[in-house]
C-alpha positions in Angstrom: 161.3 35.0 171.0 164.2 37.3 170.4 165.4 38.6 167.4 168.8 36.7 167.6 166.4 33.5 166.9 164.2 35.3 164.7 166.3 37.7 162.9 169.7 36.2 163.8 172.4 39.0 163.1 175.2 36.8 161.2 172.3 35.8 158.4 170.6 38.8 158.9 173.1 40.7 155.8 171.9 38.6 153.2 169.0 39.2 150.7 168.3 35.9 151.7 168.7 33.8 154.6 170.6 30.5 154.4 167.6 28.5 156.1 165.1 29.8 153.6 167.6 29.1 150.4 168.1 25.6 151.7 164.4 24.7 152.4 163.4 26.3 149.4 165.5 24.4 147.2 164.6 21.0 149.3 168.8 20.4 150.3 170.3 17.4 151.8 171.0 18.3 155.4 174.9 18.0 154.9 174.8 20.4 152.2 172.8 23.0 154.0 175.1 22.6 157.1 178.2 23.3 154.2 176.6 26.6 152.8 175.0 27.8 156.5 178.5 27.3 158.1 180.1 28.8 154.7 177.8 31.8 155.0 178.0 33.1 158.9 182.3 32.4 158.7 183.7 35.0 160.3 179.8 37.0 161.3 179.0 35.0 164.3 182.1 32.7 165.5 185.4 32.8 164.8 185.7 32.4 160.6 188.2 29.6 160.7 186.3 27.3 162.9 183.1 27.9 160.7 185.8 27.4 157.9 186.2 23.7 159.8 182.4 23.0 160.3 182.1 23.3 156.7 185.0 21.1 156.0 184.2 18.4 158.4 180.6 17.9 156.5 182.2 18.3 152.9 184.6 15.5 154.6 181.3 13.4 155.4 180.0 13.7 152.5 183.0 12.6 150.7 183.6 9.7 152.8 179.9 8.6 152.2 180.4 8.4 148.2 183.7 6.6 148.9 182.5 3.9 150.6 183.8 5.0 153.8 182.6 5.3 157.6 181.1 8.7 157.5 182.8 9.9 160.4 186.6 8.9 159.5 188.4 11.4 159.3 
């Protein structure tokens, strides 16, 4: 394997990686998607469209509590 899927470099710059943070601590998928996307903004794609990954899960997330279809926008 290479070290872009071991070692990615837009993780790679924090004490801890954003995978092992949200396993460890047993998250809901939406809110690891929010803090990976949140973390790599601007290191491996452009920052605003990470900005907008994050977003559109927070958006999920708040549509689930409400009541709403999920993926209305």
């Amino acid at each position: 394997m290479s070290d872009q899927v071991l070692k990615p470099d837009h993780y790679e710059r924090w004490a801890v990686e954003p995978v092992t943070f949200i396993m460890t601590n047993d998250m809901e998928f939406w809110r690891g998607n929010v803090i990976k996307y949140v973390a790599r903004a601007g290191y491996k794609n452009d920052e605003v469209e990470d900005l907008r990954k994050a977003q559109r899960y927070l958006q999920m997330r708040i549509n689930q509590l409400e009541g709403r279809q999920i993926t209305d926008e």
